[in-house]
N, C-alpha and C positions, 0 to 999 in steps of 0.2 A: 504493500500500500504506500510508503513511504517514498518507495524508490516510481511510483505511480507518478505521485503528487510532483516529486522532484522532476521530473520528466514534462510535465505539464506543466510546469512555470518554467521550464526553461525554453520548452517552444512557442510558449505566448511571448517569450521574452523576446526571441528569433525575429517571432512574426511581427510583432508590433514596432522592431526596429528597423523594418522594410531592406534588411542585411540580406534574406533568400527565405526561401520558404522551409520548411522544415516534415522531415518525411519519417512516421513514424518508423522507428526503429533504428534511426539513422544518429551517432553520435555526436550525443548534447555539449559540444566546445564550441562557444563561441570564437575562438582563434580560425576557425576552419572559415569564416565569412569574412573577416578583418585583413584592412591589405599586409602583405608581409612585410615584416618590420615593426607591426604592432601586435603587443600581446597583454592579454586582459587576464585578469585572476579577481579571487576574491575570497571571499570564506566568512560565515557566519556563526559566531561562540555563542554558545548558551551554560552557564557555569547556575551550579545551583548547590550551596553547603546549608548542610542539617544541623540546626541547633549542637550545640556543643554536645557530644556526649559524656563530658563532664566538664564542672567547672559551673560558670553562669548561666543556666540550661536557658534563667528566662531571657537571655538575650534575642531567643527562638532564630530561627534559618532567613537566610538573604538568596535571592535572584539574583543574578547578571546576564546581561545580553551586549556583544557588539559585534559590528558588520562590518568588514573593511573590504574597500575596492582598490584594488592594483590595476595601471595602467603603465607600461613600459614601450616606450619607443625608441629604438636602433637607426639613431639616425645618420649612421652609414650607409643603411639600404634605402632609410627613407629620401635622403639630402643629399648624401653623398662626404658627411664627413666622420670621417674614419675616425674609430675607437673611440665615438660617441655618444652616448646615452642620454635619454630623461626620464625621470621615474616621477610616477603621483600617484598619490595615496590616500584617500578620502577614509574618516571612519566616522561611526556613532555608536555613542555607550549609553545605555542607562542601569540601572540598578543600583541593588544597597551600596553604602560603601561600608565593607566586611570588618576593618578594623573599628567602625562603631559599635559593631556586634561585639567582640572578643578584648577589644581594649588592647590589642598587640598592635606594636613597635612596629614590626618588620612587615606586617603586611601579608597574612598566606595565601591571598589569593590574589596573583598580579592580572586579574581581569576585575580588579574594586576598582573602582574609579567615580570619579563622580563624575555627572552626567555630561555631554559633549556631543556636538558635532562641528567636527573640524576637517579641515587638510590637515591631515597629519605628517605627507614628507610630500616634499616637492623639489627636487635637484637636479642638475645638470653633473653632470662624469663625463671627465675626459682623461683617457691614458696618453702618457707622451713619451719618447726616449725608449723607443723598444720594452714598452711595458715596464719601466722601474720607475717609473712618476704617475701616478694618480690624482687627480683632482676632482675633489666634487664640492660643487658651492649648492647654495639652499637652503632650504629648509631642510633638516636632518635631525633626529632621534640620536644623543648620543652613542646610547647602550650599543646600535646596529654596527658601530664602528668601533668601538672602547669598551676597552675593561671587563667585555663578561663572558666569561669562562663558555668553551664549546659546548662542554659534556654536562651542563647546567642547565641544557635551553628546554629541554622538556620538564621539568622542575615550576609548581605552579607558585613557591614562592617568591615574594617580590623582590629579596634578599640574594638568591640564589645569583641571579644576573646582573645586578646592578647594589652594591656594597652602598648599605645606607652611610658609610663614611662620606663619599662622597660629595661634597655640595655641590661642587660646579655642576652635578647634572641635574638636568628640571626638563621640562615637555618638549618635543621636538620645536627647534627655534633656529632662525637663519643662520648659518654659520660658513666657514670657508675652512674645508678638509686636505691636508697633504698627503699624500702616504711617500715614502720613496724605499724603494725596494735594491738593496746594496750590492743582493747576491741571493739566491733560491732560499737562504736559510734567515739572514736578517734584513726587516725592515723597520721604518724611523715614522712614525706617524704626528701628525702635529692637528690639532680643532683649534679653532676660534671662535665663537658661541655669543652670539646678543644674549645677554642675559637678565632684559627686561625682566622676567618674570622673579628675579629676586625681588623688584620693585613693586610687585603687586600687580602686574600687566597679567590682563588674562589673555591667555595663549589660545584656549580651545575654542577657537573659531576659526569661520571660513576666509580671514582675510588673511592677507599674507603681507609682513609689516615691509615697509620702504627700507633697505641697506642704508640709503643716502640719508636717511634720518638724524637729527643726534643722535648717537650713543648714548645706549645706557651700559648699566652695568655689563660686564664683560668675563665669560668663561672659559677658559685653556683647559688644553689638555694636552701634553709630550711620553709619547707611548714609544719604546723599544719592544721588538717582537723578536723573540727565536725561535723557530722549528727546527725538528730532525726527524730523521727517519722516513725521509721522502723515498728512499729507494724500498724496490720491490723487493715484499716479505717482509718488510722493517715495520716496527712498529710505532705510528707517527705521538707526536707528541710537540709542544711547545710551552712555552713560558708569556705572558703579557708584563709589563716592570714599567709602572707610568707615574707621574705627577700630575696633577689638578688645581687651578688655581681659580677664586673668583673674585673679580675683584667691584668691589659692592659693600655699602655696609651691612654690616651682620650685629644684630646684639647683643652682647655679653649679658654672663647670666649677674652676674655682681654686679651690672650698672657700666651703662658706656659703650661706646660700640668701635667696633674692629672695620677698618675701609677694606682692608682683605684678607682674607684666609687661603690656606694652600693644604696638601695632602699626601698622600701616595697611595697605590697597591699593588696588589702583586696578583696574578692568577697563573693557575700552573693546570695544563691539559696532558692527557696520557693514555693510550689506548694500553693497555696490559695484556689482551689476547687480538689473536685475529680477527677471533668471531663475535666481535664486536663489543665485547668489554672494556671501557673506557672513566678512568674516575679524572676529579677536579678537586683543587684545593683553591682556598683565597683569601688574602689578607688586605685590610684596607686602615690607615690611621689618619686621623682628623686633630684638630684643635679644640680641648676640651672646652673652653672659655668661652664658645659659641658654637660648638655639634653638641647634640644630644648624647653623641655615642663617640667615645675616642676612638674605639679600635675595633673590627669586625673580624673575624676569621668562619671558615665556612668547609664542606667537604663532602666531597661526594660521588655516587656511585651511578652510571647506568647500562643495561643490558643491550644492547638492542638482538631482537631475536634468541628471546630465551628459553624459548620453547620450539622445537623443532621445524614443527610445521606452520610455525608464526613468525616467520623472517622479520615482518616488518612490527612487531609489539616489542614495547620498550619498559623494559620495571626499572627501576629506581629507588635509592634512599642517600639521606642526606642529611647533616646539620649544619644550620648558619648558627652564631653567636653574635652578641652586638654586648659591649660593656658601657653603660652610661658613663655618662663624665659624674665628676665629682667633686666639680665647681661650685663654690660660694653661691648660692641661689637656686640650684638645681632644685627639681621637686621631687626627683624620685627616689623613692625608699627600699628598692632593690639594685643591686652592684651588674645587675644582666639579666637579659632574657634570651635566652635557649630554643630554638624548635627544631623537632625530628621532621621529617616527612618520610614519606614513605608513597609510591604511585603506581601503577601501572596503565599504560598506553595502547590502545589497541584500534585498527583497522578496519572496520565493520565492513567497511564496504571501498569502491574506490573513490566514494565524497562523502563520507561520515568517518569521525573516527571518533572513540571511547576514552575518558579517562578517569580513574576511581584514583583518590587522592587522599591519607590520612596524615595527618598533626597532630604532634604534640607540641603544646607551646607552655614553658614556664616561665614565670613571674610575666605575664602579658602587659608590656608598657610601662614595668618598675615602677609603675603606681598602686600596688596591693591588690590588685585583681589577681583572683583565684588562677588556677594552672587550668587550662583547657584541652581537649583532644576535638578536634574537629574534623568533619570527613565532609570530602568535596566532589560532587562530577562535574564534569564539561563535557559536551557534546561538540565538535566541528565541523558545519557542512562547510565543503570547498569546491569550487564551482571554477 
């Protein structure tokens, strides 16, 4: 029935965009009408966590829902200029936002958000110098380019991927990207981030702010990257070793404010078998005098194909750690909060996929809220 429905919204989709006509049985990709050089994606999350099963039961269970559309144009086939791209990214979220349920720090479910519709990336890429110069200016989501661990990305907490050490990162926001590539094993990466939204700008809308503007505040980022084990049968792996700056005032908890702060982390990836065993580690440190958390470290495991005849199901587990500061003014009355996760991933179909998610989170938010275990699915149609 499902795979009915899916099929009947996607040939009214066909039809109604006078692209071709659409003939039962015939495969639902929109790419197959589209001239080549452009290619369309998308996918729709439905996350839904059950009241704690213990802890503050009556905080009872939250909804989430977001939509996003990918539109990519290769505009070498299209233009004619070589080793260039544009990518755009529409989304819209609504639902609870999950850390008012649970009172946690970290965040376990990175589809909480609060409500938005925006352009979420919108950039131009150009490779230059036989592939060891990358550039991409725009609008850009830090995390997609920095800082977060490979073997972390199916991991539904918010911690997992993006090290709440961090300040310089906030919503995708216009920035100008380097990468330069040395040699197959090291490259040198550099951001430069508008970082209005330290200001109170609201980011999640459909406009896209003017470069030429004043500046506002202003986010870096200086990433060193090392892999190995690129040759065949080796087992890959790499390191990330970066800095973070933002420069903006930040308030101190004692009174007074700081015009910048700065950072570092470290993440480290490692496949351990062939057959697709792969863990991650991560460290992140901040300035206690104005982050909540001085130091994060994190770690973790995942499978992919752990079960025979499920190549593509991925299990996982994992802990992040975050230690509050323990500055003059702070408010919190525990030294850390803790969470386990635990997930596995699975493939229903070839535009659905399955994921059952459990948490354990302790001291949530080092403000005296009770310990919670909390259990998560998501559903992904991708289209």
């Amino acid at each position: 029935m499902a795979s009915t429905i899916f099929r009947a919204l996607c040939a009214a989709l066909i039809a109604s965009s006078g692209l071709a006509s659409y003939a039962t049985g015939q495969s639902c990709d929109l790419n197959e009408y589209l001239p080549e050089g452009i290619t369309f994606a998308g996918s729709y999350e439905a996350g839904y966590s059950l009241a704690p099963l213990s802890g503050e039961s009556a905080s009872g269970s939250s909804s989430k829902q977001r939509l996003t559309l990918n539109l990519n144009l290769d505009l070498n086939q299209l233009a004619g200029w070589e080793e260039t791209s544009l990518f755009f990214q529409y989304q819209h979220h609504n639902g609870v936002h999950g850390n008012t349920q649970i009172h946690d720090f970290q965040q376990y479910d990175g589809l909480d958000d609060p409500e938005y519709s925006r352009i979420h990336m919108l950039w131009l890429e150009k490779r230059m110098l036989d592939d060891k110069l990358r550039v991409k200016v725009g609008k850009v989501e830090p995390k997609s380019e920095f800082f977060a661990p490979e073997n972390a990305r199916n991991h539904l907490g918010f911690s997992t991927e993006r090290s709440p050490t961090i300040l310089a990162q906030g919503p995708p926001s216009m920035s100008l990207n380097l990468f330069y590539k040395f040699n197959e094993d090291f490259t040198l990466a550099y951001g430069l981030y508008d970082a209005a939204w330290n200001e109170g700008r609201d980011e999640n809308t459909l406009r896209i702010k003017n470069p030429f503007n004043a500046p506002a505040d202003i986010a870096m980022f200086l990433e060193g990257r090392y892999i190995w084990g690129q040759a065949e049968d080796a087992l890959a792996g790499g390191v990330k070793v970066g800095t973070w700056q933002l420069k903006g005032d930040r308030a101190e908890f004692g009174g007074g404010t700081e015009d910048s702060t700065s950072g570092m982390y470290l993440t480290y990836d490692q496949a351990v078998t062939a057959t697709g065993i792969g863990v991650y580690a991560q460290f992140g440190t901040a300035d206690d005098q104005v982050s909540s958390v001085d130091q994060h470290i994190g770690a973790g495991l995942q499978w992919v194909g752990p079960v025979e005849s499920r190549t593509n199901d991925v299990f996982g587990f994992g802990f992040s750690r975050v230690d509050f500061s323990d500055a003059i003014g702070v408010p919190f009355t525990a030294s850390n909060e803790t969470v386990l996760e635990l997930f596995y991933k699975s493939p229903v179909a070839d535009w659905v996929t399955l994921q059952a998610d459990l948490q354990q989170i302790d001291n949530p938010g080092g403000l005296g809220a009770e310990d919670a275990l909390v259990a998560t699915v998501r559903a992904t149609f991708s289209f």
